[in-house]
C-alpha positions as CSV (number, residue, x, y, z in Angstrom):
1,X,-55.4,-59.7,50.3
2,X,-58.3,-60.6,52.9
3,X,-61.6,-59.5,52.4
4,X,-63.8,-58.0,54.8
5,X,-66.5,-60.5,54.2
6,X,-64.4,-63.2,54.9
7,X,-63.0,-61.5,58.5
8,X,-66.5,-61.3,59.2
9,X,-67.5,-64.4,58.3
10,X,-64.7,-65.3,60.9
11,X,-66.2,-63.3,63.6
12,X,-69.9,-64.6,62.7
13,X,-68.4,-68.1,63.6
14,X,-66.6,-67.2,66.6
15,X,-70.3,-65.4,67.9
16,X,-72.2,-68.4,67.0
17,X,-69.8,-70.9,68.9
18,X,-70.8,-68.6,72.1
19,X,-74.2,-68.6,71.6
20,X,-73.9,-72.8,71.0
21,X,-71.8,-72.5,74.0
22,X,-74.7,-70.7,76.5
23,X,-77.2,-72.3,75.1
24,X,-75.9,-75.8,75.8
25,X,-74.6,-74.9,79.2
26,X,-78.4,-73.4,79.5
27,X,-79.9,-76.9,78.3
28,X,-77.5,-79.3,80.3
29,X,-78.5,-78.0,83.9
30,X,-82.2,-77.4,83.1
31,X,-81.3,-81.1,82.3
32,X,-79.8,-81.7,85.4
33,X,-81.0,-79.8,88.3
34,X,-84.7,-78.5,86.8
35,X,-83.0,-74.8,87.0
36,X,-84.2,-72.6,83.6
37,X,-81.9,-70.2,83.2
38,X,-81.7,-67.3,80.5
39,X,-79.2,-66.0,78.4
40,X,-78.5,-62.7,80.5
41,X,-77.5,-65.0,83.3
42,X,-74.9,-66.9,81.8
43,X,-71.5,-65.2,80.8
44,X,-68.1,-67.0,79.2
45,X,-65.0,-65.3,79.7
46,X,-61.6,-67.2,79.3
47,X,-63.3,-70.4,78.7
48,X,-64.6,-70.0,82.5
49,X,-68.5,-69.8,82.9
50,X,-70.1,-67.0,85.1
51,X,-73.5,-67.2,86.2
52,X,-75.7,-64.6,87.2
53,X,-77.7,-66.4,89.5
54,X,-78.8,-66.7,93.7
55,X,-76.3,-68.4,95.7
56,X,-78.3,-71.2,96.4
57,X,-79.0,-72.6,92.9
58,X,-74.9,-72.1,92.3
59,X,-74.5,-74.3,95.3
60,X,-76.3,-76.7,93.8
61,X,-74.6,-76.9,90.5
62,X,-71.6,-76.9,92.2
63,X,-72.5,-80.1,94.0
64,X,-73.6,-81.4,90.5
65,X,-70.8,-80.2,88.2
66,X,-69.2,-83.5,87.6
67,X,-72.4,-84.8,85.9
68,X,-72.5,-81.2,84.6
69,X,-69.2,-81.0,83.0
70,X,-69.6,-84.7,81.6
71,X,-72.8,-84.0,79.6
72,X,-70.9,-80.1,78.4
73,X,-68.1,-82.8,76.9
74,X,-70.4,-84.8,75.2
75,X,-72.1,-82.1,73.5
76,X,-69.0,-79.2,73.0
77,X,-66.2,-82.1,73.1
78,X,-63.0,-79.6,73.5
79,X,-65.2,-76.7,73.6
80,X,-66.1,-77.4,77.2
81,X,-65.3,-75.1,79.7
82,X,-62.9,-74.8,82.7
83,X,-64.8,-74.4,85.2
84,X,-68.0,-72.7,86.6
85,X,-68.0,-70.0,88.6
């Protein structure tokens, strides 16, 4: 029989791995373009990221995401999301 401490020991990992998740995608473009984002504007659903942000700074990540994505796969390896959105 499972315990519940072990099922929520399972769903205390999954959280984390979001968290690492947002906060990397948060480091690797203040990396990249100079944009500091917070947590509030990021969102993963279905391994796609959603940001909460003006139009302009998504157009400029947009132009960027190759060098995007390749710094997300160094850091989450297969972790690394789809796409950005």
């Amino acid at each position: 029989m499972i315990e519940i401490k072990d099922l929520l020991l399972k769903f205390n990992n999954l959280l984390f791995s979001e968290e690492f998740k947002k906060d990397s995608i948060i480091s690797v473009i203040n990396e990249t373009i100079g944009l500091s984002l917070e947590s509030k504007d990021v969102e993963i659903k279905n391994n796609i990221v959603y940001l909460n942000i003006k139009p302009i700074y998504k157009n400029e990540i947009l132009i960027k995401k190759d060098i995007i994505f390749s710094k997300l796969k160094s850091i989450l390896g297969k972790k690394t999301p789809n796409k950005i959105v």
